[in-house]
C-alpha positions as a printed Julia matrix, in Angstrom:
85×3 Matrix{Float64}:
   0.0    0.0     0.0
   1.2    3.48   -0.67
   2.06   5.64    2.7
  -0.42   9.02    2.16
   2.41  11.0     3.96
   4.68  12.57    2.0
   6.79  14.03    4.43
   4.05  17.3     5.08
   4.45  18.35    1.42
   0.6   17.33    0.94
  -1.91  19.54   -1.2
  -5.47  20.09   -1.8
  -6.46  19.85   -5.07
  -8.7   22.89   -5.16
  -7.2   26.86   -4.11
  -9.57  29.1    -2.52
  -9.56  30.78   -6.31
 -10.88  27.22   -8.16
 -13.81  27.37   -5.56
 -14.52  31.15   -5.97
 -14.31  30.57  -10.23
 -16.79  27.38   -9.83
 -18.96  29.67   -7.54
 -19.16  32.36  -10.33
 -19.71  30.23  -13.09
 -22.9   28.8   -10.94
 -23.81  32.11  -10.56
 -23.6   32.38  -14.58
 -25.42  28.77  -14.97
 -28.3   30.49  -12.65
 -28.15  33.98  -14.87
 -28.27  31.83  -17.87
 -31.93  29.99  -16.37
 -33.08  32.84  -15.2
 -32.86  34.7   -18.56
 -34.28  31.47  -19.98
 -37.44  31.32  -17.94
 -40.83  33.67  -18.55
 -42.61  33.97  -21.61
 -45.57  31.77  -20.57
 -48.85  33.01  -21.58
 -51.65  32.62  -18.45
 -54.94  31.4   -20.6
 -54.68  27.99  -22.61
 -56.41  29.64  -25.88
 -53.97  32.77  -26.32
 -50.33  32.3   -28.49
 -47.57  34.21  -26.69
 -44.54  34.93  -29.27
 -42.58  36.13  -26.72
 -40.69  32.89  -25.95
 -39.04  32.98  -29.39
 -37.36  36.66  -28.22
 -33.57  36.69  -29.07
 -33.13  36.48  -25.35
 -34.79  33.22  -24.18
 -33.52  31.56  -27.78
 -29.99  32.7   -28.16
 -28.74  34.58  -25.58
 -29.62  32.21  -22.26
 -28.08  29.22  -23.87
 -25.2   31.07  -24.3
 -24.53  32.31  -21.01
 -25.58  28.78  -19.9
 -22.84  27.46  -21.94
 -20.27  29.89  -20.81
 -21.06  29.07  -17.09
 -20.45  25.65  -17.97
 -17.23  26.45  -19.89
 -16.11  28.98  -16.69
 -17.0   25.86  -13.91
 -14.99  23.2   -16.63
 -11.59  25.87  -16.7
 -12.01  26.28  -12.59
 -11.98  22.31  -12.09
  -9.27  21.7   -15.05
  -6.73  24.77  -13.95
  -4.61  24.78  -11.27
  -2.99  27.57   -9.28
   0.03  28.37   -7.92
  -0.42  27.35   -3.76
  -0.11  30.1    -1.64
   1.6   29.95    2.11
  -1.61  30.2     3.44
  -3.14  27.4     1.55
């Protein structure tokens, strides 16, 4: 079996920055829904064309995209540790 101490040089895999860039590309995956969502029309017989807006067809998948992009760079980079990490 391998011995898990390595004479105190031991690291986390994650800096305090990875968790703060996967936090803010959350935030982005959330911005991303919440452009997404609306558009709903409150009667069954009436035809809303406001879900086809540029916004809720284009721009929310995008941002979705990019949070997912920003979350996939904060798991795959790593920093530099700092002496209080």
């Amino acid at each position: 079996m391998h011995n898990m101490n390595n004479g105190g040089n031991e690291r986390m895999p994650f800096t305090t920055k990875n968790y703060i860039m996967m936090l803010a590309g959350v935030v982005v995956i959330i911005l991303g829904f919440v452009l997404m969502s609306g558009g709903g029309e409150h009667t069954a017989t009436a035809f809303d064309e406001s879900i086809f807006s540029f916004r809720r067809i284009t721009l929310a998948p995008i941002v979705v995209i990019a949070g997912f992009v920003v979350v996939g760079v904060a798991i795959m980079k790593r920093f530099k540790p700092t002496d209080k990490e």
